[in-house]
C-alpha positions in Angstrom: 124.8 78.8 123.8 121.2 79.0 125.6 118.4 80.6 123.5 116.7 83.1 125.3 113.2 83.7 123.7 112.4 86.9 125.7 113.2 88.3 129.1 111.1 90.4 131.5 113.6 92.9 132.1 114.3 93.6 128.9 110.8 94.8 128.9 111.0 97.1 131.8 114.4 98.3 131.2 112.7 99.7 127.6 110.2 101.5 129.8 107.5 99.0 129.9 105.3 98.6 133.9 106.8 95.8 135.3 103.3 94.9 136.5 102.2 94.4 132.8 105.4 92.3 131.6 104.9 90.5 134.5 101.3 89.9 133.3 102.4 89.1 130.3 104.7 86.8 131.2 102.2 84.7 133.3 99.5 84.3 130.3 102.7 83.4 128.0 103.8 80.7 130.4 100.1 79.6 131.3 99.6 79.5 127.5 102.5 77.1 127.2 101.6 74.9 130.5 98.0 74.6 128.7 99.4 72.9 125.5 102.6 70.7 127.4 104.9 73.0 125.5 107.0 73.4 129.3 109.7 71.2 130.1 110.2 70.7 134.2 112.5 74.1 134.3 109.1 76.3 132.9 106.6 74.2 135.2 109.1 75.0 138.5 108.6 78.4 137.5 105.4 78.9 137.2 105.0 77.1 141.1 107.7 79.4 142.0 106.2 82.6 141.2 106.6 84.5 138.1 108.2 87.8 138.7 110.4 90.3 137.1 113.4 88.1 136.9 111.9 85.8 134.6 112.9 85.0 131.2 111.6 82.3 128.7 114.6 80.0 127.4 115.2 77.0 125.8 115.5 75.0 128.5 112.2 75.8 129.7 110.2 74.5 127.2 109.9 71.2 124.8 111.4 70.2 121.4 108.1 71.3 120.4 107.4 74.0 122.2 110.9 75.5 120.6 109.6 74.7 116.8 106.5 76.6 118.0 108.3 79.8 119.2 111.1 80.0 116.8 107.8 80.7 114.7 105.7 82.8 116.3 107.0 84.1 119.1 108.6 87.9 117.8 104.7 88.3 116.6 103.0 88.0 119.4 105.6 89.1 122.4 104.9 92.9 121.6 101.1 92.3 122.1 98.7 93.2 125.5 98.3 91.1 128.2 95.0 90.4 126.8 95.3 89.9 123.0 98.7 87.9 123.6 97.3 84.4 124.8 94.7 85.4 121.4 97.4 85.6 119.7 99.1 82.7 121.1 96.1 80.5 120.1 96.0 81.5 116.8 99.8 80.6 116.2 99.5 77.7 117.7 96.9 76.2 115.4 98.4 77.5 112.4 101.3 75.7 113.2 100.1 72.4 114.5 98.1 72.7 111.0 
């Protein structure tokens, strides 16, 4: 069975601006480019166009980049657009310590 991490309609159907998940969404993935945590799957999306039919899955991302969000990710995904890729940061040198 896939693992999905977090999709953006879960987000809007819970009342959230789809503008701002989609936000989200871009500095998550961005965050994840910057570090080689994406597999070919999250790079193709991110040259596609990130939009409200995104979601963030296994598949996306590296062996890595798994270990990394099996950790971190349900504390930082409820965060804003701007303290998220903060947030982000900080996990990710916590756990590459």
């Amino acid at each position: 069975m896939l693992k999905i991490y977090d999709k953006a309609q879960w987000h809007i159907d819970a009342g959230e601006s789809s503008e701002v998940v989609i936000s989200k969404f871009k500095a998550i993935f961005a965050f994840l480019a910057s570090k080689e945590l994406l597999q070919s799957e999250g790079k193709e999306m991110i040259e596609l166009g990130i939009d409200g039919s995104i979601s963030l899955h296994e598949r996306m991302i590296t062996d890595i980049g798994k270990k990394f969000l099996d950790v971190c990710y349900d504390k930082v995904m409820d965060k804003s657009t701007d303290e998220i890729v903060h947030a982000l940061e900080q996990e990710y040198q916590l756990f590459m310590s």
